[in-house]
C-alpha positions in Angstrom: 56.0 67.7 65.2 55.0 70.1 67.8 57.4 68.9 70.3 60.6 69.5 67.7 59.0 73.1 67.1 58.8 73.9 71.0 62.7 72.6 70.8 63.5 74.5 68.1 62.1 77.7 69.1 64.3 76.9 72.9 67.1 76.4 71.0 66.3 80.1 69.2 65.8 81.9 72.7 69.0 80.1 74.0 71.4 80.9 70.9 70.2 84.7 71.3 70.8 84.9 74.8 74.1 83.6 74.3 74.9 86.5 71.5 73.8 88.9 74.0 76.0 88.1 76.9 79.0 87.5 74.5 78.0 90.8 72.9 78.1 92.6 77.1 81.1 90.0 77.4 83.1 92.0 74.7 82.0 95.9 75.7 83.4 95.1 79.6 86.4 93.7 78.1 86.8 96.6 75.6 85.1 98.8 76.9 86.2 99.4 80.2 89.7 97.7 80.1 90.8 100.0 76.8 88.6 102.8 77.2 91.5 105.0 79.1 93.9 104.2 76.4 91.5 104.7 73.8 89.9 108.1 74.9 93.2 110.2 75.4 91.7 113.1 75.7 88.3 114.6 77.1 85.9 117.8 77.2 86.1 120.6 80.1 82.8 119.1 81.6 84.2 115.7 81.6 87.3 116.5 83.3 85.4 118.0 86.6 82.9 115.1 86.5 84.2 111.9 89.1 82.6 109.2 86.8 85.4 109.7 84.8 89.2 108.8 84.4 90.5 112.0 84.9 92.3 112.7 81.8 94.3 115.8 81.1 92.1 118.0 78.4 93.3 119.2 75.5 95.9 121.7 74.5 93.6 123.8 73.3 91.5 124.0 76.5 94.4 123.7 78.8 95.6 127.0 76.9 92.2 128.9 78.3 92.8 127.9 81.9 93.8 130.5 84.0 96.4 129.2 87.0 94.1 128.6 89.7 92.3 126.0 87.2 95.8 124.6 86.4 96.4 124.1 90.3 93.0 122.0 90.4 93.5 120.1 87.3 97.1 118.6 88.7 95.5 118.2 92.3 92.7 116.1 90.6 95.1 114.6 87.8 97.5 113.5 89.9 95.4 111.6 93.1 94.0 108.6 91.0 95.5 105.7 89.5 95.7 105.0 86.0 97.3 101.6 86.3 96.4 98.8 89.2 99.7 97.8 90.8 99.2 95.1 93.4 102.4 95.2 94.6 103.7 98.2 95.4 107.0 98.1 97.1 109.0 101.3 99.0 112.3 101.7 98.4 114.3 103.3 101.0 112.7 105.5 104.1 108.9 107.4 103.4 110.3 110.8 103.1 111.9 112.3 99.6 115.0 109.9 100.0 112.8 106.9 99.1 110.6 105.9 96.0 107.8 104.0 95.6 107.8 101.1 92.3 105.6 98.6 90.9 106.8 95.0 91.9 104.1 93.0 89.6 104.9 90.7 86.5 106.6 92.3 84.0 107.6 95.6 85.8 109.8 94.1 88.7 113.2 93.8 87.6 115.0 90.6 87.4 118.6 90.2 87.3 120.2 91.2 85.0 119.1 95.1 85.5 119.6 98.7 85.6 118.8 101.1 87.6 119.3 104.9 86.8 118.9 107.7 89.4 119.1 111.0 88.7 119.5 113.3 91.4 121.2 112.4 94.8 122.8 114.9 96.7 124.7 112.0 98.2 121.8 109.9 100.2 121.9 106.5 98.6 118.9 105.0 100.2 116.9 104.2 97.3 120.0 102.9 95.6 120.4 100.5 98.7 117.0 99.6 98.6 117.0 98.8 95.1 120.2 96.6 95.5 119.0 94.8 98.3 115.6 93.9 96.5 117.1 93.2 93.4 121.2 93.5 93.0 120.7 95.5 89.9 124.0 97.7 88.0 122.7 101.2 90.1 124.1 104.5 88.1 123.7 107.4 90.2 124.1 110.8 88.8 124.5 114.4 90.3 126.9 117.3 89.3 126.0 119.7 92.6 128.0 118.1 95.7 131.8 117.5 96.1 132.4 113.9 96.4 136.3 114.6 98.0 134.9 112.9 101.2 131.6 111.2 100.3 131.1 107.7 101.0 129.9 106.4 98.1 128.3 102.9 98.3 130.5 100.4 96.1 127.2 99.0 94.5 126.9 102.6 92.6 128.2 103.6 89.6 128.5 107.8 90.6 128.6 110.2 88.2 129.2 114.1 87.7 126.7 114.8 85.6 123.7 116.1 85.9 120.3 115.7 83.4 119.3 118.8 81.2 117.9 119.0 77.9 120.4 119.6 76.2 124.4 118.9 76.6 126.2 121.8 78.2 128.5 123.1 81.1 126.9 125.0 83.8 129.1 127.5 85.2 126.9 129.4 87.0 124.2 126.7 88.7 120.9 128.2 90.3 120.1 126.2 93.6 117.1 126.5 95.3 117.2 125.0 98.4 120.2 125.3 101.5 123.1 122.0 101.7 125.7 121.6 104.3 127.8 120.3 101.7 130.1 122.5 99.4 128.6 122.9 96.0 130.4 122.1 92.5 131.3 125.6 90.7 130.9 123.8 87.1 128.3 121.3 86.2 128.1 119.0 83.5 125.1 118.8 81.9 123.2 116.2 79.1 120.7 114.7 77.4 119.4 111.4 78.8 119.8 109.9 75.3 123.5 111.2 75.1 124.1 109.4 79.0 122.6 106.2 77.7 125.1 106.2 74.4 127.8 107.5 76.2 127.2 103.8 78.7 126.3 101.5 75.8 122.4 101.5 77.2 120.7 103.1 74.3 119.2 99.5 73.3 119.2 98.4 76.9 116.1 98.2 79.2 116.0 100.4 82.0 114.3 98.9 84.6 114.1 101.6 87.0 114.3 105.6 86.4 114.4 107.9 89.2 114.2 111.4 88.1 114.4 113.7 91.6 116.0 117.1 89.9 114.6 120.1 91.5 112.0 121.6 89.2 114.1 120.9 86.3 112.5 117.9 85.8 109.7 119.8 83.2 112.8 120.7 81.2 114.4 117.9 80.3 111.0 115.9 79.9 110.6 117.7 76.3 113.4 116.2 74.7 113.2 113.3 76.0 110.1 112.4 74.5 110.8 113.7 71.7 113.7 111.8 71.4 112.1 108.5 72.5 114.8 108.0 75.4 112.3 106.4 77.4 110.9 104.1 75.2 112.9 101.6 76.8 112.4 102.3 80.7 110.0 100.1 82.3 108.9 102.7 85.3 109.8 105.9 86.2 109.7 107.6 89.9 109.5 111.3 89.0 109.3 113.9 91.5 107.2 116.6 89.6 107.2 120.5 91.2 104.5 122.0 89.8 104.0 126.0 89.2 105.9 128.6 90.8 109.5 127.6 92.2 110.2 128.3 95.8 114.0 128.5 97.4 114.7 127.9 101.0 115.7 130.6 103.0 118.0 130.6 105.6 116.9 132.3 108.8 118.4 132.9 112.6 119.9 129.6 113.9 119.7 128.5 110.4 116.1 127.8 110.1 114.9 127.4 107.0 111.5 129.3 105.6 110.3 128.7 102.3 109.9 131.6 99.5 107.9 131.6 96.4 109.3 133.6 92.9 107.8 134.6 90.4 109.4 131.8 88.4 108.0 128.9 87.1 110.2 125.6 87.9 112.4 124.8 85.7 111.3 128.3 83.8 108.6 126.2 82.1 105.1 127.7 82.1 101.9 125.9 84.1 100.1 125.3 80.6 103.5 123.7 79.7 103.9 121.7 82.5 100.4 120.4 82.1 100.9 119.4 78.4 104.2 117.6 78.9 101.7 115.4 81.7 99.4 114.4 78.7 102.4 113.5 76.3 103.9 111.2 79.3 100.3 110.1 79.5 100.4 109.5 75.2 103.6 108.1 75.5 102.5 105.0 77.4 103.0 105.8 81.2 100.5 105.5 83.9 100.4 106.5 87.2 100.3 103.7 89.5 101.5 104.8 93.1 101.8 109.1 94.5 102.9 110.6 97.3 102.6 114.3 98.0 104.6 116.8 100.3 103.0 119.4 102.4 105.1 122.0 102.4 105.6 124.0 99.3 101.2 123.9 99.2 99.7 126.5 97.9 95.9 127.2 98.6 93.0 127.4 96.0 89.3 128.2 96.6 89.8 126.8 100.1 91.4 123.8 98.5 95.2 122.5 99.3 97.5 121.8 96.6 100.1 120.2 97.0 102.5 121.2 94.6 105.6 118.6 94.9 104.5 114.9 94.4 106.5 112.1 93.6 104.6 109.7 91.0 105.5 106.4 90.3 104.4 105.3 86.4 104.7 102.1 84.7 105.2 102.0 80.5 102.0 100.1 79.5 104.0 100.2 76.0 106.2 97.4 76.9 103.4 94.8 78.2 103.8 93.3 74.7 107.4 93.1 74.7 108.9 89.6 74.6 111.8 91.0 76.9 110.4 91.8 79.7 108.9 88.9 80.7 
């Protein structure tokens, strides 16, 4: 009798430590795997503390931030990864001509693919790249340069029209920075949901986006999450220009110095251009790969920003798709 109580009461203390360490078990796998998809948004405090996934705050307290705070929340935002990539694979040279994707299982495309770049001004070294890696259908798109003697790759699918927010004609195009090449009078602009029914792709998957527009990136963003136009892109490579827009300035012997306004790129204010970050971020797209620019930095209590950085972000949304595996 006393034997079968000593068993019983070890068979007590082992059926409780199992329930603890299934009950630890399920708050790592919860816990920590979910807990930046669960918590979207987080307190002033919490946003300055390291221990935490740096999460862009609220609207509300984004709107009492004055523009030096702005500058440090993007600096901070935009240097960690929200998304583990463990293959990360460069596309074209490492200066602005090339972009940076995520070649895991399911965000590497697989033939067939598409590949939509926005934003050109007639290098095609990421579209190479891409072609080489993965012979996807490439559509290129930029309304600035005359293509009357541009070699244009026979792999790309070029077009005259450049992304904006809404569908329009551009007659009188503001450009920011200096081209050797003549630049279109007229540009035709539209909406990225009108260019994917115009070519049949408004069910398709888009397996690479490259949005490289100048600043008017934070303008077309809007409606195209409000639209849900890139619900069904699988990463995006977005050059973001944050704050105040700078043009390039032609000096003697055509040296070029850069010039900050008093505009905000793509006329979209700081607080703005924070907020559309958090909906990209509640939209399902996490940063996985960065690369920033030194020139165009703008200096904060003895702290470098770099304003122009190109992310990479991968659309955590379509893990459960049957499709893209």
């Amino acid at each position: 009798m006393q034997t079968e109580l000593i068993i019983q009461k070890m068979d007590s203390k082992r059926n409780v430590f199992i329930l603890f360490c299934s009950i630890v078990l399920l708050f790592f796998v919860f816990g920590y795997s979910y807990g930046p998809l669960r918590r979207l948004q987080i307190t002033e405090s919490e946003a300055m503390n390291d221990n935490h996934l740096y999460l862009v705050p609220s609207k509300e307290i984004i709107e009492k931030m004055d523009n030096d705070t702005l500058y440090l929340l993007l600096d901070k935002y935009v240097l960690q990864n929200q998304f583990y990539c463990s293959n990360l694979l460069r596309q074209g040279p490492w200066n602005a001509s090339g972009k940076t994707i995520c070649a895991d299982d399911p965000f590497k495309p697989s033939s067939p693919c598409i590949v939509y770049s926005f934003g050109s001004k007639l290098d095609f070294a990421f579209e190479e790249a891409s072609w080489k890696s993965f012979g996807c259908e490439i559509h290129t798109f930029d309304p600035s340069l005359s293509i009357e003697h541009a070699r244009i790759p026979v792999f790309v699918n070029y077009h005259l029209i450049g992304l904006s927010g809404r569908d329009f004609v551009q007659t009188e195009p503001e450009v920011w920075r200096h081209h050797d090449l003549p630049l279109r009078k007229t540009w035709k602009m539209q909406r990225l949901s009108s260019i994917q029914k115009s070519l049949s792709h408004a069910d398709k998957l888009i397996d690479i986006m490259k949005i490289d527009i100048e600043g008017w990136e934070w303008d077309v963003l809007s409606d195209i999450l409000q639209t849900g136009a890139f619900n069904n892109v699988k990463q995006l490579c977005l050059e973001v220009h944050f704050g105040f827009s700078f043009k390039h300035v032609v000096k003697e012997g055509k040296k070029l110095k850069l010039k900050f306004t008093k505009n905000t790129w793509g006329n979209v204010s700081m607080k703005d251009q924070i907020k559309l970050l958090l909906r990209l971020f509640n939209a399902g797209f996490r940063i996985t790969a960065k690369q920033s620019f030194g020139w165009g930095s703008v200096y904060v209590k003895n702290k470098r920003i770099a304003t122009l950085v190109e992310l990479t972000l991968v659309n955590i949304n379509l893990l459960n798709k049957k499709y893209i595996f």
